[in-house]
N, CA, C and O atoms as a DFTB+ gen file, in Angstrom:
344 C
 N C O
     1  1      35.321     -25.318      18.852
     2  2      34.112     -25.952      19.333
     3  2      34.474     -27.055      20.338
     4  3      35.229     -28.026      20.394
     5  1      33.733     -26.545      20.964
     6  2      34.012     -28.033      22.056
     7  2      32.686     -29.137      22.253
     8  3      31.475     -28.982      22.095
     9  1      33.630     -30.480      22.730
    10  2      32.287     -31.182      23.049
    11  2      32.235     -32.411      24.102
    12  3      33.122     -33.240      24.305
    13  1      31.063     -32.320      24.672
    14  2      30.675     -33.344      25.424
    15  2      29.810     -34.254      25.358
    16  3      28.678     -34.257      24.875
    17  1      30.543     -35.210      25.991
    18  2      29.184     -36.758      25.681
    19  2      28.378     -36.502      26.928
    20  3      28.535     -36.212      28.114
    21  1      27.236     -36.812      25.859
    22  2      26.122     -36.784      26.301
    23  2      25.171     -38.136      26.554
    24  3      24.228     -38.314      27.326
    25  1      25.681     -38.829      25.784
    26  2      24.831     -40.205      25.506
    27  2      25.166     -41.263      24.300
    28  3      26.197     -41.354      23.634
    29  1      24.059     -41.972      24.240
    30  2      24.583     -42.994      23.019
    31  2      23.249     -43.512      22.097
    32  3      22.309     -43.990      22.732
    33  1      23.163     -43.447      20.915
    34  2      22.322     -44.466      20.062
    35  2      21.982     -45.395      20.725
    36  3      22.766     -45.931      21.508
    37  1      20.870     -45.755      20.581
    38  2      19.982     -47.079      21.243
    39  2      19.341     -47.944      20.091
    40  3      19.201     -49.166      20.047
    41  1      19.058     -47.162      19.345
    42  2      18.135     -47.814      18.258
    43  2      18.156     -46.489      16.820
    44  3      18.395     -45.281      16.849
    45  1      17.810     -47.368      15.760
    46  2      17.376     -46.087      14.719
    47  2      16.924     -46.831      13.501
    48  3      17.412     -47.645      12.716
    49  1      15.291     -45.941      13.750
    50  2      14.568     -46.310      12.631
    51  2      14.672     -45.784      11.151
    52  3      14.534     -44.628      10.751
    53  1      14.872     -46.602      10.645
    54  2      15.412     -46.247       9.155
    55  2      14.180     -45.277       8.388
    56  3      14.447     -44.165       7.932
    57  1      12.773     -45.896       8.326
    58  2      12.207     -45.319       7.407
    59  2      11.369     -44.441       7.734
    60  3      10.275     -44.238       7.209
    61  1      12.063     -43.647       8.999
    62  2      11.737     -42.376       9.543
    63  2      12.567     -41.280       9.834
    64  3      12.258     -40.116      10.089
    65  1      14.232     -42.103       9.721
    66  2      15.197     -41.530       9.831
    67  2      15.204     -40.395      11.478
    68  3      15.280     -39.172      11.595
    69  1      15.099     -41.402      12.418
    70  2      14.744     -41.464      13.516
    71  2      15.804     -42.335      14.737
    72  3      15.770     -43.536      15.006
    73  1      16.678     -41.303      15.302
    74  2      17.641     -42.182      16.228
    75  2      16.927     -42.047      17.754
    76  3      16.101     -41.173      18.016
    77  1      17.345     -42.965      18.617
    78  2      16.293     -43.210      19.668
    79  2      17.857     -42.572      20.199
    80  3      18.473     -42.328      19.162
    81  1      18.569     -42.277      21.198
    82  2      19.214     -41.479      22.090
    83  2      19.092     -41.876      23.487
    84  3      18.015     -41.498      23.949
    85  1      19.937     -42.609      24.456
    86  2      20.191     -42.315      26.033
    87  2      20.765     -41.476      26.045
    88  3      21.685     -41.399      25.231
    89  1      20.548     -40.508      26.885
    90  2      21.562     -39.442      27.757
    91  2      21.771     -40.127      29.128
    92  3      21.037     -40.702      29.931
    93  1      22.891     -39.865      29.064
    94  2      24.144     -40.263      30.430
    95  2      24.363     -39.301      30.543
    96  3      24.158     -39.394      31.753
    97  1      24.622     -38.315      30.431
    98  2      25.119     -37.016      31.016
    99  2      24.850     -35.741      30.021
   100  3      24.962     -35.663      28.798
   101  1      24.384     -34.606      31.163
   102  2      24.172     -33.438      30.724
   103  2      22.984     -33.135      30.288
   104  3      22.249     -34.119      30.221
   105  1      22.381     -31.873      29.876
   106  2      20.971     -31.633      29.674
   107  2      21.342     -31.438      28.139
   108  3      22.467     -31.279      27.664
   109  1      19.946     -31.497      27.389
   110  2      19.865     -31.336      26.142
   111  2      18.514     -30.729      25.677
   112  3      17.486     -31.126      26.225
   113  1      18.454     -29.800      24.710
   114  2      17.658     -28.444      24.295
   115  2      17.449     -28.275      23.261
   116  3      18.444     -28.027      22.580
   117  1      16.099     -28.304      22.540
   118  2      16.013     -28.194      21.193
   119  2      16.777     -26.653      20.814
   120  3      17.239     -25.839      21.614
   121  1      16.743     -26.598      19.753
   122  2      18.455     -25.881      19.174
   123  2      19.867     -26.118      19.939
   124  3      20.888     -25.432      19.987
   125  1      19.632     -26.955      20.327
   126  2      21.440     -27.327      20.670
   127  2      21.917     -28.364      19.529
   128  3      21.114     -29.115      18.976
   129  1      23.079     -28.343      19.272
   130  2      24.267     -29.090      18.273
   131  2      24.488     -30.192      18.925
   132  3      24.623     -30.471      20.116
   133  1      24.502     -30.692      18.085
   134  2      24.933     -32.533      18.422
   135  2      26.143     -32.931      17.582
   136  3      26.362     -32.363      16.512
   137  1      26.464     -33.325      17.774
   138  2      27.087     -34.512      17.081
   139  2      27.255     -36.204      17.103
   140  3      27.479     -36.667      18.221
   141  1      27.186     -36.983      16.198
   142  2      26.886     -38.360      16.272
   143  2      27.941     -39.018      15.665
   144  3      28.263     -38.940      14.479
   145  1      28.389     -39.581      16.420
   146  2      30.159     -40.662      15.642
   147  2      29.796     -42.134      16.125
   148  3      29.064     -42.703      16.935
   149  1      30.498     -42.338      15.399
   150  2      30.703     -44.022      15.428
   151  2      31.598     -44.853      14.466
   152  3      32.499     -44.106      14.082
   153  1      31.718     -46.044      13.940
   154  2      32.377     -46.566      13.382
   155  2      32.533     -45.659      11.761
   156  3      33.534     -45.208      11.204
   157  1      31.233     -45.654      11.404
   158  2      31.165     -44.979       9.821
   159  2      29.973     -44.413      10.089
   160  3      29.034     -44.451       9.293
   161  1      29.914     -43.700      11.527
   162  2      29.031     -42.360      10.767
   163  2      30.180     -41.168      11.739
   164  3      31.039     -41.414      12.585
   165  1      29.649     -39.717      11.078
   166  2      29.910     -38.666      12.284
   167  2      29.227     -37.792      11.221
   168  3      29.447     -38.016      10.031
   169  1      28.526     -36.949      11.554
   170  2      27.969     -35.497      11.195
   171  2      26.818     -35.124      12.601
   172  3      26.015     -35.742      13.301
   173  1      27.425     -33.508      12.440
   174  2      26.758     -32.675      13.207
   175  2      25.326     -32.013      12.528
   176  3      25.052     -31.751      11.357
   177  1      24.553     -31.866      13.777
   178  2      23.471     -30.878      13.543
   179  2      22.735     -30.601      14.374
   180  3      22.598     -31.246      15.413
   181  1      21.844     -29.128      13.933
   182  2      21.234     -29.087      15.041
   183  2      19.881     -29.757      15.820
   184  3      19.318     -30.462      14.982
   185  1      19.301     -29.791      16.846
   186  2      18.114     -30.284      17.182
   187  2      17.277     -29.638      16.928
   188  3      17.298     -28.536      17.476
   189  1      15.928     -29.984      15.846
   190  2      15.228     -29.004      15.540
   191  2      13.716     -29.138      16.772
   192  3      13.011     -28.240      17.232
   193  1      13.671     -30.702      16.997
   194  2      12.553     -31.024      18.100
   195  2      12.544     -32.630      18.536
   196  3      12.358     -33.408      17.600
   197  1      12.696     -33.121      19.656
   198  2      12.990     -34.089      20.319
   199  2      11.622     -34.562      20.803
   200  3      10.646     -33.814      20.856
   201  1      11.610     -36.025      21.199
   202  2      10.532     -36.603      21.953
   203  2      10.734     -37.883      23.191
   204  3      11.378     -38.930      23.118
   205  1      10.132     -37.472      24.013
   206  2      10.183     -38.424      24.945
   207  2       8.819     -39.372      25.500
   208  3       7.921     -38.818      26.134
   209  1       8.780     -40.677      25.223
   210  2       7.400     -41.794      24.965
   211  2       7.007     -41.080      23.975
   212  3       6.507     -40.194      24.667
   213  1       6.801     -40.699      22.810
   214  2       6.314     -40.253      22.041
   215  2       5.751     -38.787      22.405
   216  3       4.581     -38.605      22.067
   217  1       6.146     -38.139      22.789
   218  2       5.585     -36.760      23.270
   219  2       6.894     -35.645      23.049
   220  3       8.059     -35.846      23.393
   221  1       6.433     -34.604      22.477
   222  2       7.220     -33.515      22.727
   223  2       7.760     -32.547      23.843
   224  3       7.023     -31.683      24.318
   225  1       8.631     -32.656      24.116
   226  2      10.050     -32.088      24.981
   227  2      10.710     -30.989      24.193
   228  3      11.026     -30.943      23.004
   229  1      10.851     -30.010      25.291
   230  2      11.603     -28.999      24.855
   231  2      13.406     -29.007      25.804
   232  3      14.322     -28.201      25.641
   233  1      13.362     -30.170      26.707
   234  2      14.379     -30.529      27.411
   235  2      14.742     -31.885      27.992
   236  3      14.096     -32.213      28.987
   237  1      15.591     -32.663      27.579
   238  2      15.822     -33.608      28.277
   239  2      17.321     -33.833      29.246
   240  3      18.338     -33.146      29.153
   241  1      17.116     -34.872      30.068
   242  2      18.036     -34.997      31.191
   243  2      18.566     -36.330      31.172
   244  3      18.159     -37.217      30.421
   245  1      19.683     -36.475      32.200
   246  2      20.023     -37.641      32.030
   247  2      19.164     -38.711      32.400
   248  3      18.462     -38.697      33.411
   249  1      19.245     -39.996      31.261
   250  2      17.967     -41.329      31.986
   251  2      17.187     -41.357      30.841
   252  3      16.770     -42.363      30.268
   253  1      17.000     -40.110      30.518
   254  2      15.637     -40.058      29.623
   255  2      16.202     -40.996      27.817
   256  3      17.265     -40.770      27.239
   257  1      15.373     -41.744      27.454
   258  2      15.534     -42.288      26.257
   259  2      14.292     -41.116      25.182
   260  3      13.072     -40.977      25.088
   261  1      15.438     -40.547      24.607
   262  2      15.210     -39.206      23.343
   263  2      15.115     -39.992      22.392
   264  3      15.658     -41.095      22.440
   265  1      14.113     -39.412      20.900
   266  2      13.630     -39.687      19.772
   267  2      13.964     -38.315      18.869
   268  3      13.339     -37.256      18.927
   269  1      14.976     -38.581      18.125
   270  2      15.451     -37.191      17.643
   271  2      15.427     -37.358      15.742
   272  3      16.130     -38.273      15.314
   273  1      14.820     -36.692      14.913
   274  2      14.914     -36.881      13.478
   275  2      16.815     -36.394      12.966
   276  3      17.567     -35.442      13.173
   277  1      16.838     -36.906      12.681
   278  2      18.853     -37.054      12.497
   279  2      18.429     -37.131      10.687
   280  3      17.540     -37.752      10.105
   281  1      19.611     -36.114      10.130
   282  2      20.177     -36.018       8.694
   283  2      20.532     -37.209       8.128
   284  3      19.969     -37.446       7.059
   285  1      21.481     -38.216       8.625
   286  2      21.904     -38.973       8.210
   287  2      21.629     -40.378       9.132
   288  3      21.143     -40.297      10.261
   289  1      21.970     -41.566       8.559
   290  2      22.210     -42.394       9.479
   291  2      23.038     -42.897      10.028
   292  3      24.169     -43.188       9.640
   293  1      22.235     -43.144      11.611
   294  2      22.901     -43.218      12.999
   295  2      23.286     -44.475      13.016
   296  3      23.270     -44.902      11.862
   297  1      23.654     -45.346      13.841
   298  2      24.134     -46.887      14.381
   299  2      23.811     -46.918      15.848
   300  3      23.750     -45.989      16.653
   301  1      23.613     -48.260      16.010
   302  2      23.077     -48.471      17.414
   303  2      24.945     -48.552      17.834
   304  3      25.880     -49.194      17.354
   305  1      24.833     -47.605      18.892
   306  2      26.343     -47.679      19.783
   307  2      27.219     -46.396      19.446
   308  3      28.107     -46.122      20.254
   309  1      27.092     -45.760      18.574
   310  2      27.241     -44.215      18.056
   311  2      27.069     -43.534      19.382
   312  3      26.025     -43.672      20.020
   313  1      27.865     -42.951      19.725
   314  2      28.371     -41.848      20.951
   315  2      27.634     -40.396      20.373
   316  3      27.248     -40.128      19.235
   317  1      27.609     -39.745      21.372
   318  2      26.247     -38.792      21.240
   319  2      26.940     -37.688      21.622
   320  3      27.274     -37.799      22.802
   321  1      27.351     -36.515      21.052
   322  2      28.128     -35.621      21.380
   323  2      27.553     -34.081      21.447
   324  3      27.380     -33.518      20.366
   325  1      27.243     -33.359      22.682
   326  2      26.977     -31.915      22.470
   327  2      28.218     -31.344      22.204
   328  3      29.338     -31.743      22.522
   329  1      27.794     -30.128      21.431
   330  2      28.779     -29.218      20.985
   331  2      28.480     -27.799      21.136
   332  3      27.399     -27.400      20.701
   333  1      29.342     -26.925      21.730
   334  2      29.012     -25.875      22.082
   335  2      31.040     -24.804      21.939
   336  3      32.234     -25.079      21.827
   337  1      30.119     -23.603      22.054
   338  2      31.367     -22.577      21.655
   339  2      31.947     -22.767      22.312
   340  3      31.626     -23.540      23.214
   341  1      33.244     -22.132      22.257
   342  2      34.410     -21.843      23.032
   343  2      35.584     -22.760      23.508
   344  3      36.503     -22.290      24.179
């Protein structure tokens, strides 16, 4: 598996279990793999549905500040990692 940064944690609301996301680089697609690291977090998963100002996106780009429901919790400064085959 390989992977690329994509972006970084900005914020994350706990009692929604809700990480806010910059992308710096690369496009991003609901069902694409992520991964999220940082000091004491890292687990992967997939994107099941993203939002941008509160609205649903089926794609985001670089610039855009993403609202993504995440498994576990994120940290503000957590590196934002796509992951893809090969």
């Amino acid at each position: 598996m390989a992977e690329q940064k994509i972006g970084v944690v900005i914020h994350y609301w706990t009692h929604i279990h809700v990480a806010g996301i910059h992308l710096t680089d690369g496009e991003l697609r609901e069902g694409d793999t992520i991964r999220i690291k940082g000091h004491t977090s890292d687990f992967t998963q997939k994107i099941a549905s993203m939002q941008v100002d509160n609205q649903p996106v089926e794609t985001a780009r670089p610039g855009d500040d993403i609202g993504i429901r995440v498994a576990e919790y994120a940290r503000e400064h957590d590196e934002v990692f796509k992951v893809t085959e090969g």
